[in-house]
ZALUM-775351 format. One record per residue (C-alpha): residue in one letter; x, y, z. Coordinates in steps of 0.05 Angstrom, whole numbers, plus 5000, padded with zeros to 4 digits. Example, Ala and Ser with C-alpha at 12.3 -4.5 7.8 and 13.67 -1.06 7.14 Angstrom:
2
+------+------+------+------+
| resn |   xx |   yy |   zz |
+------+------+------+------+
|    A | 5246 | 4910 | 5156 |
|    S | 5273 | 4979 | 5143 |
+------+------+------+------+
END
This chain:
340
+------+------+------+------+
| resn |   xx |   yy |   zz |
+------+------+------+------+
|    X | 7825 | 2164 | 5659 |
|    X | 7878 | 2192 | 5715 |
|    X | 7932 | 2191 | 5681 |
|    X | 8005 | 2214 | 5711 |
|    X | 8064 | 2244 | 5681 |
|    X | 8140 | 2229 | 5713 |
|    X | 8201 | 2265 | 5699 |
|    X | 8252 | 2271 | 5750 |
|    X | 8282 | 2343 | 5725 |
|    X | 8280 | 2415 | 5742 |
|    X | 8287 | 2437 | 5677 |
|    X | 8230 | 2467 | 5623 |
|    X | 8268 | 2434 | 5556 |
|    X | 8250 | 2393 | 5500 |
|    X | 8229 | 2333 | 5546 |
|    X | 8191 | 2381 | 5591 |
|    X | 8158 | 2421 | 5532 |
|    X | 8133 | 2355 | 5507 |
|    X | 8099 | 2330 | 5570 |
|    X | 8072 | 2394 | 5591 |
|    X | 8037 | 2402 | 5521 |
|    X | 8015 | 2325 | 5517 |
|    X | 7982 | 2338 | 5591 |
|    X | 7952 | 2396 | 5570 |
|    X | 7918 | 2360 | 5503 |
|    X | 7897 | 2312 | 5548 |
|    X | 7870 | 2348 | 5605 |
|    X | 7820 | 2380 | 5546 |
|    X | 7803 | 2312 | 5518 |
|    X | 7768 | 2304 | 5591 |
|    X | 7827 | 2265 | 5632 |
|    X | 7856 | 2277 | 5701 |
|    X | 7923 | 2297 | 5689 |
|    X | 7986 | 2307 | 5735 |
|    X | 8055 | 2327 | 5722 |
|    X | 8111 | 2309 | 5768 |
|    X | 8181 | 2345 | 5750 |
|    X | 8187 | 2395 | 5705 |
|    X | 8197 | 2467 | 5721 |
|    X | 8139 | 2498 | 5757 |
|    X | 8132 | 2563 | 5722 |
|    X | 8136 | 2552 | 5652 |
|    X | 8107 | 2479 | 5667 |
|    X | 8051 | 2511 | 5688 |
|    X | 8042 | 2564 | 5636 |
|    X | 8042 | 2517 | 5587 |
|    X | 7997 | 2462 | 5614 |
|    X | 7952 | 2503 | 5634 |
|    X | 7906 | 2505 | 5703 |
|    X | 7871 | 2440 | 5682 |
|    X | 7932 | 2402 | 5694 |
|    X | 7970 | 2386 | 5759 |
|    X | 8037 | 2394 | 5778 |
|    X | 8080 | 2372 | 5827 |
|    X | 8160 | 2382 | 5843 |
|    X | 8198 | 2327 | 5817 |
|    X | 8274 | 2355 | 5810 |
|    X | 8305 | 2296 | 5840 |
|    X | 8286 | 2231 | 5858 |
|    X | 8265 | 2237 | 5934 |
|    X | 8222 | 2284 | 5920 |
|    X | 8193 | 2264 | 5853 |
|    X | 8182 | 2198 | 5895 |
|    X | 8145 | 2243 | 5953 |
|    X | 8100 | 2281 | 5903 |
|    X | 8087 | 2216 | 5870 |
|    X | 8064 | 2178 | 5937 |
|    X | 8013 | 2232 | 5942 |
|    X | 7972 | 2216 | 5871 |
|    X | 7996 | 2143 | 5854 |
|    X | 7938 | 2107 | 5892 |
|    X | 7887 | 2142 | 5846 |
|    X | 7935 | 2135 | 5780 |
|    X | 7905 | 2091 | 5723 |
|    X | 7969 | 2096 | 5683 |
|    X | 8033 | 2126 | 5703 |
|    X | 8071 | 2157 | 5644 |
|    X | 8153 | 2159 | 5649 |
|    X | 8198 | 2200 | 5612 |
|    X | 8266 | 2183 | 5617 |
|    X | 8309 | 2131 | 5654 |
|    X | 8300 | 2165 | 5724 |
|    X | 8230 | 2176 | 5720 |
|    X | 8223 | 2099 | 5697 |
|    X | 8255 | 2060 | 5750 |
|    X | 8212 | 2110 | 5794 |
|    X | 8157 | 2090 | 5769 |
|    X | 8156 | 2019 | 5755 |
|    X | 8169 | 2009 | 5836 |
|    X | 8097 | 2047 | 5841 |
|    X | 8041 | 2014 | 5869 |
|    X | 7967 | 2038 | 5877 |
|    X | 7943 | 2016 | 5938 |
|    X | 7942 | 1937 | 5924 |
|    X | 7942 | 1938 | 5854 |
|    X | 8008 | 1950 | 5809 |
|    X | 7995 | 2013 | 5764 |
|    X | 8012 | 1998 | 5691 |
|    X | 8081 | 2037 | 5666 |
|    X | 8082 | 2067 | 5599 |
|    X | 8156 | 2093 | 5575 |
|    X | 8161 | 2151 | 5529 |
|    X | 8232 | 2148 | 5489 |
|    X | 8258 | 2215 | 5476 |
|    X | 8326 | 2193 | 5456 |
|    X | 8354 | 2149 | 5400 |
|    X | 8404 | 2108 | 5449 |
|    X | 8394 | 2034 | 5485 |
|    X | 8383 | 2047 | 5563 |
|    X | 8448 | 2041 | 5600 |
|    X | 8501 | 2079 | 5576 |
|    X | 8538 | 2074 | 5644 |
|    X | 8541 | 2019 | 5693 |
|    X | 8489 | 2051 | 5740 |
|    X | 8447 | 2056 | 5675 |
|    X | 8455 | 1985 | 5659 |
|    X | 8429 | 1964 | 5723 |
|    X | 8373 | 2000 | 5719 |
|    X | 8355 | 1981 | 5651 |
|    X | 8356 | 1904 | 5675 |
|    X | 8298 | 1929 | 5724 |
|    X | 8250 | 1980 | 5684 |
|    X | 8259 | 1938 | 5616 |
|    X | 8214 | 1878 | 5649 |
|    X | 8164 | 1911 | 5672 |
|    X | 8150 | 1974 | 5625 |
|    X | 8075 | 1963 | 5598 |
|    X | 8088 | 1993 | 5538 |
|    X | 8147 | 2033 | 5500 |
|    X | 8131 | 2095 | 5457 |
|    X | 8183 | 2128 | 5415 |
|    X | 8171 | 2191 | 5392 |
|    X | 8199 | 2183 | 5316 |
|    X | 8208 | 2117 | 5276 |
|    X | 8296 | 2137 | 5275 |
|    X | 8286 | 2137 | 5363 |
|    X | 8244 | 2072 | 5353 |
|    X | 8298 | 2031 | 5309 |
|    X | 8354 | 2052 | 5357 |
|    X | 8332 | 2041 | 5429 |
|    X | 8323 | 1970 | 5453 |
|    X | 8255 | 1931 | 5461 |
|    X | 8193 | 1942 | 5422 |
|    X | 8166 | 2012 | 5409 |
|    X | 8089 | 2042 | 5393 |
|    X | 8114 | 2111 | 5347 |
|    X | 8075 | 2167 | 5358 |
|    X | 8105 | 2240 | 5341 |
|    X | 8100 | 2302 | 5376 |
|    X | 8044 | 2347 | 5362 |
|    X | 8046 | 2429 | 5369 |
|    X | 7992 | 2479 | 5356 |
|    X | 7990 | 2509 | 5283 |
|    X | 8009 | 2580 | 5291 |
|    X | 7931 | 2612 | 5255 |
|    X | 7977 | 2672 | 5226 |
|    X | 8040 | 2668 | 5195 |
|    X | 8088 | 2721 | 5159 |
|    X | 8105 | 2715 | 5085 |
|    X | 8183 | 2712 | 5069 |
|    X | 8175 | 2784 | 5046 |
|    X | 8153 | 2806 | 5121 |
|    X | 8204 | 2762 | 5149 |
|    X | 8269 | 2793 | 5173 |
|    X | 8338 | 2762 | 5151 |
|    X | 8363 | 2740 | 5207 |
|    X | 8379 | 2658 | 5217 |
|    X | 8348 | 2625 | 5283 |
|    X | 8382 | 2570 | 5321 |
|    X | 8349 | 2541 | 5382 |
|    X | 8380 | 2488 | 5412 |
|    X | 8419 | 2481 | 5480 |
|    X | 8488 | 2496 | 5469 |
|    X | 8510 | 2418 | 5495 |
|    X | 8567 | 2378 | 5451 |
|    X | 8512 | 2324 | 5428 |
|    X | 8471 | 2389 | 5399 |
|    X | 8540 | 2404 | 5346 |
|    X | 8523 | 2487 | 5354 |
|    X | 8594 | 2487 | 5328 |
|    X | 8573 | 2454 | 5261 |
|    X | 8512 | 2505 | 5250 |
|    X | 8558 | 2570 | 5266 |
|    X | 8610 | 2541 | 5210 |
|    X | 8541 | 2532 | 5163 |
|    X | 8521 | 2614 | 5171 |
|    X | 8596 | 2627 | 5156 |
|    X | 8602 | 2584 | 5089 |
|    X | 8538 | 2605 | 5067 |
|    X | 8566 | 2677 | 5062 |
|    X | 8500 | 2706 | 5080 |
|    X | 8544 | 2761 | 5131 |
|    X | 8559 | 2796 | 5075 |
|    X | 8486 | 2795 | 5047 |
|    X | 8465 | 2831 | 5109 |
|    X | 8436 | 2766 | 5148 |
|    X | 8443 | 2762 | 5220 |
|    X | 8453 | 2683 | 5256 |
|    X | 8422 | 2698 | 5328 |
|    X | 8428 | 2634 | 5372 |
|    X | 8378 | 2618 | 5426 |
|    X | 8390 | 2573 | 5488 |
|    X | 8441 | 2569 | 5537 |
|    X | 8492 | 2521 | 5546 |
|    X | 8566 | 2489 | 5580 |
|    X | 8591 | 2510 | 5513 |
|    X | 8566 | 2583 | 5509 |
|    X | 8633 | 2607 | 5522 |
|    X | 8670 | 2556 | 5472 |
|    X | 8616 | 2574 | 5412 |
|    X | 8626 | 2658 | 5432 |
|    X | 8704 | 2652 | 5420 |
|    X | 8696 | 2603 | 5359 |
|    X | 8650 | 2669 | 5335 |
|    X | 8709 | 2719 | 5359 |
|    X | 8764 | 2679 | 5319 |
|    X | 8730 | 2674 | 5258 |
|    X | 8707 | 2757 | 5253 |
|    X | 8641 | 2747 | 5261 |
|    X | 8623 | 2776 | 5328 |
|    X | 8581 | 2836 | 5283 |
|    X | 8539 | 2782 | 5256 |
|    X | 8513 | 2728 | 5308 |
|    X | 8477 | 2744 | 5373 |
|    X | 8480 | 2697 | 5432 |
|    X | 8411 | 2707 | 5456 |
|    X | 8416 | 2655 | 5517 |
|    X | 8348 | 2625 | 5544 |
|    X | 8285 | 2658 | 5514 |
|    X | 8207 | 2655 | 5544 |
|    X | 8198 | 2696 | 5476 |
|    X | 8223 | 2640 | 5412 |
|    X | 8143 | 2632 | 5376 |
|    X | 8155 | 2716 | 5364 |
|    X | 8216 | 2704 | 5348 |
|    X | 8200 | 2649 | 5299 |
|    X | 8147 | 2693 | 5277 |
|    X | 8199 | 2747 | 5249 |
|    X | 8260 | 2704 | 5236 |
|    X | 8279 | 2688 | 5158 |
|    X | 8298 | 2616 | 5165 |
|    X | 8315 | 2566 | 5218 |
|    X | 8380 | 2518 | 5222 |
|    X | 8381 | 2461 | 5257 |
|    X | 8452 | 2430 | 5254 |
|    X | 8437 | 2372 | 5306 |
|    X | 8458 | 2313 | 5268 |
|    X | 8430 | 2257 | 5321 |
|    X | 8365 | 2293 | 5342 |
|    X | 8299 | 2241 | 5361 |
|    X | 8253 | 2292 | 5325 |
|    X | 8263 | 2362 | 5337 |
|    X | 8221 | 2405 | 5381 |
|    X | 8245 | 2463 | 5355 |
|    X | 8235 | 2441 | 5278 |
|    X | 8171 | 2430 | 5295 |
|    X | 8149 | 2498 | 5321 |
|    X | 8182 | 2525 | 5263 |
|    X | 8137 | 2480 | 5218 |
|    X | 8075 | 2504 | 5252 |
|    X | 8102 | 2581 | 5248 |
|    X | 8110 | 2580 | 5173 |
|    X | 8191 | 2588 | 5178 |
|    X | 8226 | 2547 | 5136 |
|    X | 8273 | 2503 | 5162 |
|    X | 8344 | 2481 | 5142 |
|    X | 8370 | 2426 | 5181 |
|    X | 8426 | 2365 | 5178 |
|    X | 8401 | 2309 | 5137 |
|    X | 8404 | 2253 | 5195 |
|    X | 8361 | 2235 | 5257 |
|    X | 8284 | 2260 | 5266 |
|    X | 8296 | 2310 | 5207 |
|    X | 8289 | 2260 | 5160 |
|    X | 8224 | 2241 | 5181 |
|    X | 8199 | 2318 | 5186 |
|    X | 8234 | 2346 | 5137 |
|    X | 8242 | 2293 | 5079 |
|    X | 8219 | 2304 | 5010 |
|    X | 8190 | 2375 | 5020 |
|    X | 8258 | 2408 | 4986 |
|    X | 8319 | 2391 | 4974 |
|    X | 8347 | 2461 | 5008 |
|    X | 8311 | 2428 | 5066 |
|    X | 8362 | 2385 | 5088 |
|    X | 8443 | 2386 | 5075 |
|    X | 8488 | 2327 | 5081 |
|    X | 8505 | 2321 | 5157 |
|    X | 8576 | 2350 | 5183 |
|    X | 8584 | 2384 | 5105 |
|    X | 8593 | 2452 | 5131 |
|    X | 8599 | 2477 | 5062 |
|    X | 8537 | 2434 | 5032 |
|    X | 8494 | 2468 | 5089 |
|    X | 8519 | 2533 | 5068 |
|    X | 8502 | 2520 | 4999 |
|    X | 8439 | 2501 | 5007 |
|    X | 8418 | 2555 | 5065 |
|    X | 8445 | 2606 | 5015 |
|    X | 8402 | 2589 | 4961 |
|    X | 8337 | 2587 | 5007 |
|    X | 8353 | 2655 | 5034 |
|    X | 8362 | 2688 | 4961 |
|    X | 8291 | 2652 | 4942 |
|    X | 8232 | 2683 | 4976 |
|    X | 8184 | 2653 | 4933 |
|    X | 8230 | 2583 | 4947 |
|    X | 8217 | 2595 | 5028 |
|    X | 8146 | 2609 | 5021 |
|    X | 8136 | 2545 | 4986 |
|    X | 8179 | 2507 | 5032 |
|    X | 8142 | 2541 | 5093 |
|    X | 8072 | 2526 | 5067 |
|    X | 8095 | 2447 | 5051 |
|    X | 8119 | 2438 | 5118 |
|    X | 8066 | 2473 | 5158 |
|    X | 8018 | 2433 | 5129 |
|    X | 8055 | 2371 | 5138 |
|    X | 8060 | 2389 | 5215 |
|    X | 7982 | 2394 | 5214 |
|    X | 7973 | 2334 | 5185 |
|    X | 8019 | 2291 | 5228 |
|    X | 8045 | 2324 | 5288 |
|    X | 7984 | 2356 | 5316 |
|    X | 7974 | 2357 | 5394 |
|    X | 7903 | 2320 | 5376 |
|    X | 7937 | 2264 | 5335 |
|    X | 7988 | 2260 | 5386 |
|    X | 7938 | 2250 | 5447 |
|    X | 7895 | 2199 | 5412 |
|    X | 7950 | 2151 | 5396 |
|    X | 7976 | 2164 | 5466 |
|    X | 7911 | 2139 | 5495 |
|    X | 7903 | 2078 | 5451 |
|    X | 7969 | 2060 | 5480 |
|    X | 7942 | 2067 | 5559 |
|    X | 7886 | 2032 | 5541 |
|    X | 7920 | 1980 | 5515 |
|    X | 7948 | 1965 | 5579 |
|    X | 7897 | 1975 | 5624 |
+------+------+------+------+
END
């Protein structure tokens, strides 16, 4: 099957990361597979040399790289409101090439009046909607196919004891992301003066905001801005815990890894952390926006080894079992073929 990815961007984040690594699952299971949009070089370090890429940053050219593969497409594969009203205006030669929509994002297509002119054109004549959690699938509108995210199972993982204790956040630092909310968790769970260390990867419009929150409150000596990293898997491989504060998140890329890298995970009890997360521990998840519940419950995960070892081991294997890049590309194909 040929089998093309859209999405208009020029960035490598969560959206990107998740096409890159479904085209590269797919590119193994035998198909011809193309990426438009994305960044190039992390795009193509992650997908690999069996997959094609192609710019895609904005829409002219995202529509000139796709003119040059849509006639031999079998299924074009959007991501994202851009990339869909691209794509469903695609033809292959004579024939109309079938759309499937990925939904990344728990929110109904447009939010803005541009937005809701485009969603009264893509909505008829999407092929088929996936959402990438059940919470994405109950909020967007029109009928959705769920099928999570995989990522590879990290083969090696450090015990709790190896671990260092520092907190990881990776997230970009964007209002809908709450980085605020996570900083004010690491301060009520008083694990400063425990020797703990909250370092925050990703970059951000609120950088500067969250780095004088930090200053006001005393804690410069004990959280590092790290901005963008090419380096988080080592850095989940060494970190004590991870905190994901998001409190609207579709699934959680970055809970994810951390599930495959044996680090367990503390995160807002709301969104795609439910789904991930849910019934593993109750230290797993703290009521969302309850600073001080967070901090309660990171606290007592931190002071527990054994506790994050067993929390760690739950969730890896729950990743294996449900968000595996295998899984993931099987259920993706069903859906194309479904269409076709």
């Amino acid at each position: 099957m040929n089998v093309v990815h859209v999405v208009v961007s020029g960035a490598f984040a969560g959206v990107e990361s998740h096409v890159a690594r479904l085209a590269r699952t797919q590119a193994v299971h035998g198909h011809r597979v193309t990426v438009v949009g994305g960044a190039t070089g992390r795009g193509r370090a992650v997908t690999g040399p069996a997959v094609a890429h192609l710019p895609g940053s904005t829409l002219r050219e995202a529509a000139a790289s796709l003119a040059r593969v849509r006639a031999d497409a079998d299924v074009l594969h959007a991501h994202m409101t851009a990339a869909e009203l691209l794509s469903v205006g695609t033809r292959g030669g004579r024939r109309q090439v079938p759309v499937v929509a990925t939904r990344h994002f728990a929110q109904r297509r447009g939010r803005s009046v541009a937005g809701r002119l485009a969603a009264r054109v893509v909505a008829p004549r999407i092929a088929a909607q996936i959402a990438i959690s059940r919470y994405v699938a109950d909020a967007v509108d029109g009928p959705s196919i769920v099928v999570h995210p995989g990522v590879d199972t990290v083969p090696d993982v450090r015990r709790a004891a190896q671990r260092d204790a520092v907190v990881l956040m990776v997230q970009r630092l964007e209002p809908e992301k709450r980085t605020d909310l996570g900083l004010r968790v690491f301060a009520e769970s008083g694990l400063a003066a425990r020797g703990w260390r909250l370092d925050v990867v990703g970059d951000g419009a609120l950088r500067g905001t969250l780095e004088q929150m930090v200053a006001r409150a005393g804690m410069s000596d004990h959280v590092r801005f790290l901005g963008a990293r090419h380096d988080v898997e080592a850095l989940m491989a060494r970190a004590g815990v991870l905190l994901a504060p998001c409190p609207a998140e579709g699934l959680g890329l970055s809970v994810l890894e951390a599930m495959a890298a044996g680090l367990p995970v503390v995160a807002a009890r709301a969104g795609g952390h439910v789904e991930t997360l849910g019934g593993l521990d109750l230290a797993a998840l703290y009521a969302p926006a309850d600073t001080a519940d967070g901090g309660r419950r990171l606290a007592g995960l931190a002071a527990s080894p054994a506790r994050r070892d067993a929390l760690a081991a739950a969730a890896r294997e729950r990743q294996r079992e449900r968000y595996a890049p295998e899984a993931q590309a099987r259920a993706t194909e069903a859906v194309y073929r479904s269409v076709l």
